[in-house]
MDTraj code that builds the backbone (N, CA, C; nanometers):
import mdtraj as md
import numpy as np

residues = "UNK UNK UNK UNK UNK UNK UNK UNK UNK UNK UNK UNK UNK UNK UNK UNK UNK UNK UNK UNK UNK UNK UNK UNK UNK UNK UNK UNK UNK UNK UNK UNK UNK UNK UNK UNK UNK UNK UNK UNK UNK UNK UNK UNK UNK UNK UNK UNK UNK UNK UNK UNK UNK UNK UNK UNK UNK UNK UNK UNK UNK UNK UNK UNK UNK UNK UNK UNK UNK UNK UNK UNK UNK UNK UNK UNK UNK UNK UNK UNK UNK UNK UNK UNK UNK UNK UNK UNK UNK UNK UNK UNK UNK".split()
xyz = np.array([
    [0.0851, -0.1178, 0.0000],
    [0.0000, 0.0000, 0.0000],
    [0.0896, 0.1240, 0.0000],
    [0.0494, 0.2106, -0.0321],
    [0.0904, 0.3475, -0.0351],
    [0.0159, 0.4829, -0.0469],
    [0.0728, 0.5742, 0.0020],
    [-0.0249, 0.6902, -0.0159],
    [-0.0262, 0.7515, -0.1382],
    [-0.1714, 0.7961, -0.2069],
    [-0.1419, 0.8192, -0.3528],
    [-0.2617, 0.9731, -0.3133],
    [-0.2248, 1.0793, -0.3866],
    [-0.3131, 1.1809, -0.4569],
    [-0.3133, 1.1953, -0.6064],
    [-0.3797, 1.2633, -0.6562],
    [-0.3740, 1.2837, -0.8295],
    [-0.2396, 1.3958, -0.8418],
    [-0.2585, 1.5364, -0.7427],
    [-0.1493, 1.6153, -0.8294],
    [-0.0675, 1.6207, -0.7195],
    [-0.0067, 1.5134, -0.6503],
    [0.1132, 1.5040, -0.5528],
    [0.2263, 1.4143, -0.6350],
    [0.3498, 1.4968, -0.6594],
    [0.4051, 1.4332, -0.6913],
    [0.5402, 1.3894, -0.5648],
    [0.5792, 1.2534, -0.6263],
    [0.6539, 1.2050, -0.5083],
    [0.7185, 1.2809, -0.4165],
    [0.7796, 1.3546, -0.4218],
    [0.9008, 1.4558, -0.3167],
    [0.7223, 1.5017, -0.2423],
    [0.6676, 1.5434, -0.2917],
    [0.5741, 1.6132, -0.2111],
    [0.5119, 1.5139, -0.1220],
    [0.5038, 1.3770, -0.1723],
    [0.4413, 1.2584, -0.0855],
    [0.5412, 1.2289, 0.0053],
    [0.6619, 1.2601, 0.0091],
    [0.7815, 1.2468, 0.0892],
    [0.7412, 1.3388, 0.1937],
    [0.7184, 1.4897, 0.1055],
    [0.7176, 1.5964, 0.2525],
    [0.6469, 1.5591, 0.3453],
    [0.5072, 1.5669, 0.2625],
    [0.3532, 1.5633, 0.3467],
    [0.4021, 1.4252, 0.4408],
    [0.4363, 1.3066, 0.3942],
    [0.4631, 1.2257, 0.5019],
    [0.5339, 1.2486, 0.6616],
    [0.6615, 1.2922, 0.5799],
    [0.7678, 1.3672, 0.7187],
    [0.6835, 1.3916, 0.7944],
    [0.6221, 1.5268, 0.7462],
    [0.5557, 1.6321, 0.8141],
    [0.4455, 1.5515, 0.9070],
    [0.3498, 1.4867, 0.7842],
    [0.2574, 1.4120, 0.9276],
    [0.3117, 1.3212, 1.0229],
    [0.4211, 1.2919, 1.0088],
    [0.5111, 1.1624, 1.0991],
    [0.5769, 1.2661, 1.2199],
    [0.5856, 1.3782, 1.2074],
    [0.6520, 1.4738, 1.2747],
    [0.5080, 1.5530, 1.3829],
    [0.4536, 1.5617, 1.3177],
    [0.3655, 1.6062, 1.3918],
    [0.2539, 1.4931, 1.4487],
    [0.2756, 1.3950, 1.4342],
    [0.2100, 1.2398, 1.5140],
    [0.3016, 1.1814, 1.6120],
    [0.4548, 1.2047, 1.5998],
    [0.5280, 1.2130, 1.7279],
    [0.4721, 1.2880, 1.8296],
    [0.4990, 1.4304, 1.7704],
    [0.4604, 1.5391, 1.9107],
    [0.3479, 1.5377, 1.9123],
    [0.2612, 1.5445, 1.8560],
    [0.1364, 1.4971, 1.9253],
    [0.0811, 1.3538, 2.0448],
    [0.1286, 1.2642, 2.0037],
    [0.1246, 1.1454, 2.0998],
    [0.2188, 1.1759, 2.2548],
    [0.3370, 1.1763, 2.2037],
    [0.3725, 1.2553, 2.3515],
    [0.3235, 1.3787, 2.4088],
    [0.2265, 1.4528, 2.3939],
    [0.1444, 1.4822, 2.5021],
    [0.0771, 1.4311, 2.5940],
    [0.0599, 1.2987, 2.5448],
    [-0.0251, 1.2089, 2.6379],
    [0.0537, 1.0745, 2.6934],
    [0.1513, 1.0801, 2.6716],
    [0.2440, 0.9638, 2.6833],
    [0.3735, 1.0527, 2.7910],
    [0.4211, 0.9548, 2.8909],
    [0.5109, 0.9976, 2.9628],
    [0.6614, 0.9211, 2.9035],
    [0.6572, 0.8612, 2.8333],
    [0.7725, 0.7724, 2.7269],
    [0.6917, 0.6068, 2.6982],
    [0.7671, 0.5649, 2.6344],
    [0.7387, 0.4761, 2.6079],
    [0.8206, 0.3173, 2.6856],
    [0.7219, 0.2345, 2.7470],
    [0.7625, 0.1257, 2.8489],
    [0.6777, 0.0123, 2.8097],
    [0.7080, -0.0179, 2.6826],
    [0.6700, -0.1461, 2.6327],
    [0.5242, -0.1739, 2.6599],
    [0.4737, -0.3065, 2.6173],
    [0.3272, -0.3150, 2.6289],
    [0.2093, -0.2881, 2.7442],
    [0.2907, -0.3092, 2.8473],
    [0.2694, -0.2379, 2.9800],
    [0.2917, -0.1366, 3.0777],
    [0.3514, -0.0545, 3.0182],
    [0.4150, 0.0488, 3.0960],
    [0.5134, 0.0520, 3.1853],
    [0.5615, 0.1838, 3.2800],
    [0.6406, 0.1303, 3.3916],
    [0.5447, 0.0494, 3.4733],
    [0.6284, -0.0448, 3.5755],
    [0.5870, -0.1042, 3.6602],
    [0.5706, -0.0041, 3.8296],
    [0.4831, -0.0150, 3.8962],
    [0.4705, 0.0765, 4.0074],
    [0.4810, -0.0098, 4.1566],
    [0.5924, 0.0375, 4.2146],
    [0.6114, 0.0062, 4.3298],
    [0.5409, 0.0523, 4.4415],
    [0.4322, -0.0142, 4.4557],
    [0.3241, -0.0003, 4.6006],
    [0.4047, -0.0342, 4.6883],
    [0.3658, 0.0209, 4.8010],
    [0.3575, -0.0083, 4.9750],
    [0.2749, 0.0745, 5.0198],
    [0.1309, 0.0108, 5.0849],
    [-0.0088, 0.0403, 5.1033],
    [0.0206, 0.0821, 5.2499],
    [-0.0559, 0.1246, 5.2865],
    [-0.0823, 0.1759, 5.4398],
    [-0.1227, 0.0256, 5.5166],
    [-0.1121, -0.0773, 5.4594],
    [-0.1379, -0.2255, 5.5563],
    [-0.0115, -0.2768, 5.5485],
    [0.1241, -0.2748, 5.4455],
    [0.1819, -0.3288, 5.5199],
    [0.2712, -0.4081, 5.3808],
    [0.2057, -0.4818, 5.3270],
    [0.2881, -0.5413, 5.2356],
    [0.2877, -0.4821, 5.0995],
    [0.3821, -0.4682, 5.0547],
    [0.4071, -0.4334, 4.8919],
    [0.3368, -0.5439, 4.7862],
    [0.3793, -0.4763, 4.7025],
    [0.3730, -0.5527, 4.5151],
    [0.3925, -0.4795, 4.4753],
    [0.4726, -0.5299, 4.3115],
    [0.4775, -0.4370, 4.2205],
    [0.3031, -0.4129, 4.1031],
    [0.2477, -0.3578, 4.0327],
    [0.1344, -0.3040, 3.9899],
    [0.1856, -0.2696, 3.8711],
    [0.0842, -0.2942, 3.7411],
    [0.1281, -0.2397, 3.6389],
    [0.0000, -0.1314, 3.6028],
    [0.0150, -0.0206, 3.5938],
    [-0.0659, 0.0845, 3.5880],
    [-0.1817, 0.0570, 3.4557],
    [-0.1581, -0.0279, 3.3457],
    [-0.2645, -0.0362, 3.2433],
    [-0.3350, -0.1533, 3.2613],
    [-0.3414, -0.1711, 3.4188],
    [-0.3807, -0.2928, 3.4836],
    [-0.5321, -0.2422, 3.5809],
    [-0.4947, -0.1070, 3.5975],
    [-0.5856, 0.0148, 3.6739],
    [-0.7242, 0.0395, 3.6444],
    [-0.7964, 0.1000, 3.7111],
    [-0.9279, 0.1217, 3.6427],
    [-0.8721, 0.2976, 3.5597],
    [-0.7869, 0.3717, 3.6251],
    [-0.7423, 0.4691, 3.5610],
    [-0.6437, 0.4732, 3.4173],
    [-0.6123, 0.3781, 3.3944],
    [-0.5198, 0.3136, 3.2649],
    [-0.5988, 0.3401, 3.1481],
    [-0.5071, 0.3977, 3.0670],
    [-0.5588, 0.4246, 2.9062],
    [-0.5807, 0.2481, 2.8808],
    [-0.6839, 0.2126, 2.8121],
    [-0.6747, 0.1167, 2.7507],
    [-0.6025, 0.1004, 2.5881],
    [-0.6102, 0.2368, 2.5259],
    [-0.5060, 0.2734, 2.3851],
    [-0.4203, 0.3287, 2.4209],
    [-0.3213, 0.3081, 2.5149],
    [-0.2207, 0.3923, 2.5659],
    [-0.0798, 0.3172, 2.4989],
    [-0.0761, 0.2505, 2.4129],
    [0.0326, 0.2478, 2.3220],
    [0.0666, 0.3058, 2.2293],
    [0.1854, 0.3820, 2.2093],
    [0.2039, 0.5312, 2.1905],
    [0.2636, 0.5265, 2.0191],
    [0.2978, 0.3861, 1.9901],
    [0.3265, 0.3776, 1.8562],
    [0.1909, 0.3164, 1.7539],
    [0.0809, 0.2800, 1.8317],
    [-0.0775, 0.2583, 1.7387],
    [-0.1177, 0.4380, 1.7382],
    [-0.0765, 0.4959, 1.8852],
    [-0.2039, 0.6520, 1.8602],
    [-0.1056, 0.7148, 1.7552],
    [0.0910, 0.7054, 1.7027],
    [0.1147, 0.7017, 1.6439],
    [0.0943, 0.7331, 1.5094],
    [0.0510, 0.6301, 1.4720],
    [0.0423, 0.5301, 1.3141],
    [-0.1071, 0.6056, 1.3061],
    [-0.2417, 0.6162, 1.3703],
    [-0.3412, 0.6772, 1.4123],
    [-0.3665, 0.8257, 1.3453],
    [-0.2587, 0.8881, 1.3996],
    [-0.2555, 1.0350, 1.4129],
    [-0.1599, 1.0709, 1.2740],
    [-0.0689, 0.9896, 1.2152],
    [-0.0193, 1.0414, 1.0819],
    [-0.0962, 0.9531, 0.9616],
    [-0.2051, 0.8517, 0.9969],
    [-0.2884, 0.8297, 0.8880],
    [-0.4229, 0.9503, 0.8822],
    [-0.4514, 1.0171, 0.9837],
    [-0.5375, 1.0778, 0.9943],
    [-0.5023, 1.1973, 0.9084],
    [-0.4127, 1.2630, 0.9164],
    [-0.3330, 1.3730, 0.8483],
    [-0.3154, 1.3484, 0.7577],
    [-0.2433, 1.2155, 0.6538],
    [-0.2702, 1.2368, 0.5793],
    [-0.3530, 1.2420, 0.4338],
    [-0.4946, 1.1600, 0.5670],
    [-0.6167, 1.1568, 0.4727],
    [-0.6688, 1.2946, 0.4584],
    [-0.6563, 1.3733, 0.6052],
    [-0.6738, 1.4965, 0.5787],
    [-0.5993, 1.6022, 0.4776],
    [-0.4791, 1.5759, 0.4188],
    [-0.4164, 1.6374, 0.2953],
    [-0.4805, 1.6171, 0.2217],
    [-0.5391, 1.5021, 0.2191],
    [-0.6227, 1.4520, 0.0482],
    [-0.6215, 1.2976, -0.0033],
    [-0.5115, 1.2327, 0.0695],
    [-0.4236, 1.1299, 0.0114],
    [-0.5274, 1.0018, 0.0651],
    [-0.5021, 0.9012, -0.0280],
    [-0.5828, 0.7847, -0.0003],
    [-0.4663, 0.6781, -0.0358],
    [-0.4750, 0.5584, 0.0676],
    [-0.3962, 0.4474, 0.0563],
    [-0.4625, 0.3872, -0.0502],
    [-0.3614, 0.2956, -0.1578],
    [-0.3879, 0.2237, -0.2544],
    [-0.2824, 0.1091, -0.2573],
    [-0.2826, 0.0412, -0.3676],
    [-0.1847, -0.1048, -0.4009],
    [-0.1177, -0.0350, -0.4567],
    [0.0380, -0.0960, -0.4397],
    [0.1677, -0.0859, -0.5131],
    [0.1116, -0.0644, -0.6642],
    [0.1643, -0.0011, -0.7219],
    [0.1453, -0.0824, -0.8738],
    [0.3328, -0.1508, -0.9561],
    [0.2323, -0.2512, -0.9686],
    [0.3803, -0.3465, -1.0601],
    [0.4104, -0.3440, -1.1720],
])
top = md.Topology()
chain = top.add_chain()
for i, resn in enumerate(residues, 1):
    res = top.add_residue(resn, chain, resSeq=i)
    for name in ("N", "CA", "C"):
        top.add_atom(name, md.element.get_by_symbol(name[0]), res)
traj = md.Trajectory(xyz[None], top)
């Protein structure tokens, strides 16, 4: 697949890409504190009773359930660049 418009020619399908890949980084890290694999950091409890555990925060009732930061990613620079104009299509051979 690839992104295709009628009067984009390649370098410009290059830019517009960058550009939405650049601005789908900084956008996702607003909401992301880094990235810690499929689960996040791990959180070291010690409760007011006494014994610890470690807790994985997307385990929480407060946990993003889409809080993987390379899908809101992929998300946020397909969105852009349907919003340029561009529609995914097949290779052509």
């Amino acid at each position: 697949m690839q992104w295709t418009r009628a009067d984009a020619t390649p370098e410009q399908v290059e830019a517009d890409m960058r550009t939405c890949r650049q601005e789908a980084w900084r956008e996702a890290g607003w909401s992301s504190l880094g990235y810690y694999g499929a689960f996040g950091p791990p959180l070291f409890v010690d409760p007011f009773f006494g014994r610890r555990f470690i807790g994985w925060p997307h385990y929480s009732p407060f946990a993003d359930p889409f809080g993987n930061r390379f899908l809101e990613e992929s998300r946020l620079t397909d969105f852009c660049m349907r919003a340029k104009g561009y529609q995914l299509a097949p290779l052509k051979q």
